[in-house]
N, C-alpha and C positions, 0 to 999 in steps of 0.2 A: 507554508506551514500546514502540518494537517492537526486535526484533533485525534484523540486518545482514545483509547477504550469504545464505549459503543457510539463515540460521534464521529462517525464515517457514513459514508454515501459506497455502496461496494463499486468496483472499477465499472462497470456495464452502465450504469447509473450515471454517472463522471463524465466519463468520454465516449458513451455510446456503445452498441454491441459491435458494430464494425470495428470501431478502433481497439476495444479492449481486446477483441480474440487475435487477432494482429500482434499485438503487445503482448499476450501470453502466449500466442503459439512460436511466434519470431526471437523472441527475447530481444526484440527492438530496444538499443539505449535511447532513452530522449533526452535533451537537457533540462536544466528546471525550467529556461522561458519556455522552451517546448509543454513541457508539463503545465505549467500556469495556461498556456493558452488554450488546450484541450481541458481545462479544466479539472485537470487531476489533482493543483493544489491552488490555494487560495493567490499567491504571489509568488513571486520568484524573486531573491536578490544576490550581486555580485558577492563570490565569497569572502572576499573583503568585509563585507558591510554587515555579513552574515549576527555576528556579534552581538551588533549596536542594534539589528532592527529586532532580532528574538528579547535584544532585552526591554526593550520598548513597549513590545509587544507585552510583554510578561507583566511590566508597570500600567497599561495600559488593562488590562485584566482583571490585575488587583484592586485599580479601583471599583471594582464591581460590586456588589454586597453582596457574599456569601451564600444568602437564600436564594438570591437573583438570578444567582450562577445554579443553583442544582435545579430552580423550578425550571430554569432555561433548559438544561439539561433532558430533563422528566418529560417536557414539553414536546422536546426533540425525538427522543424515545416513541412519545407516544403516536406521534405526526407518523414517523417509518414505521410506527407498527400498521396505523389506518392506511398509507398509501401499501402494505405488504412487505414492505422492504424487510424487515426484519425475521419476515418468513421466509428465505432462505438462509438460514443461522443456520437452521439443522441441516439443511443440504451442506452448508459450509462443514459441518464437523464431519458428516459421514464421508465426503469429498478427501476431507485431510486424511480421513482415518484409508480411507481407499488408497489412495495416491501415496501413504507413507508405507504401505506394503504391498507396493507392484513387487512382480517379479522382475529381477533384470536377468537380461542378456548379457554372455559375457561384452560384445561390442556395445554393446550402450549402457549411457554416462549416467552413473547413480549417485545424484547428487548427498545423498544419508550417509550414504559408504565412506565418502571422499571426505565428507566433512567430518565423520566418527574418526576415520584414520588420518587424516593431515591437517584437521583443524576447519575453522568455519569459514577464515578468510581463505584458504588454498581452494575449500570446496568453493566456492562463489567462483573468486579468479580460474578455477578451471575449466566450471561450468558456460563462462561468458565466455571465455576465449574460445569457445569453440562457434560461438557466432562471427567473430570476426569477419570481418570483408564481404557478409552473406546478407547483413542488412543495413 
């Protein structure tokens, strides 16, 4: 399970700077026990089970009081902003705004293009397939 909006740890943070540049240079798939155990999500469960334990999780939450949950929250906020973490936000947005106006090549795979013209899941599935068998 992850959290929402600003309650995230960014990936370098998670699973360290070796592994995350690895994972985003390779587009390595992991599993979710892979992921749980590098740290990238809290737990991992069969998809079966998937269900029963989100909804657990969810009743388990609500018992919380309301205030508890935002000072928690605030708390949270405020800890990544003293260790820095949240100072690269702005690096995050300049990044996206860079990155969503590369220029492409016609031989290389523009995942904006693919997804405007054949939709979101064809851009993904066309984008991974082309790792196949590489990692």
């Amino acid at each position: 399970f992850s959290g929402s909006g600003m309650n995230f740890v960014p990936l370098y943070l998670a699973v360290g700077i070796k592994r995350a540049r690895e994972l985003l240079l390779t587009g390595r798939f992991i599993t979710g026990k892979q992921a749980a155990e590098i740290g990238l999500v809290a737990r991992s469960v069969p998809g079966d089970k998937l269900e029963e334990e989100v909804e657990k999780t969810a009743q388990a939450v609500c018992l919380l009081p309301r205030d508890g949950i935002s000072i928690g929250k605030m708390s949270t906020h405020m800890i990544y902003d003293i260790l820095g973490m949240t100072k690269g936000l702005t690096q995050g947005y300049i990044s996206h705004t860079m990155f969503t106006n590369l220029r492409w090549e016609d031989d290389e795979y523009n995942f904006f293009k693919e997804r405007r013209n054949k939709g979101l899941k064809t851009g993904f599935h066309a984008r991974d397939d082309r790792y196949k068998g590489l990692v």
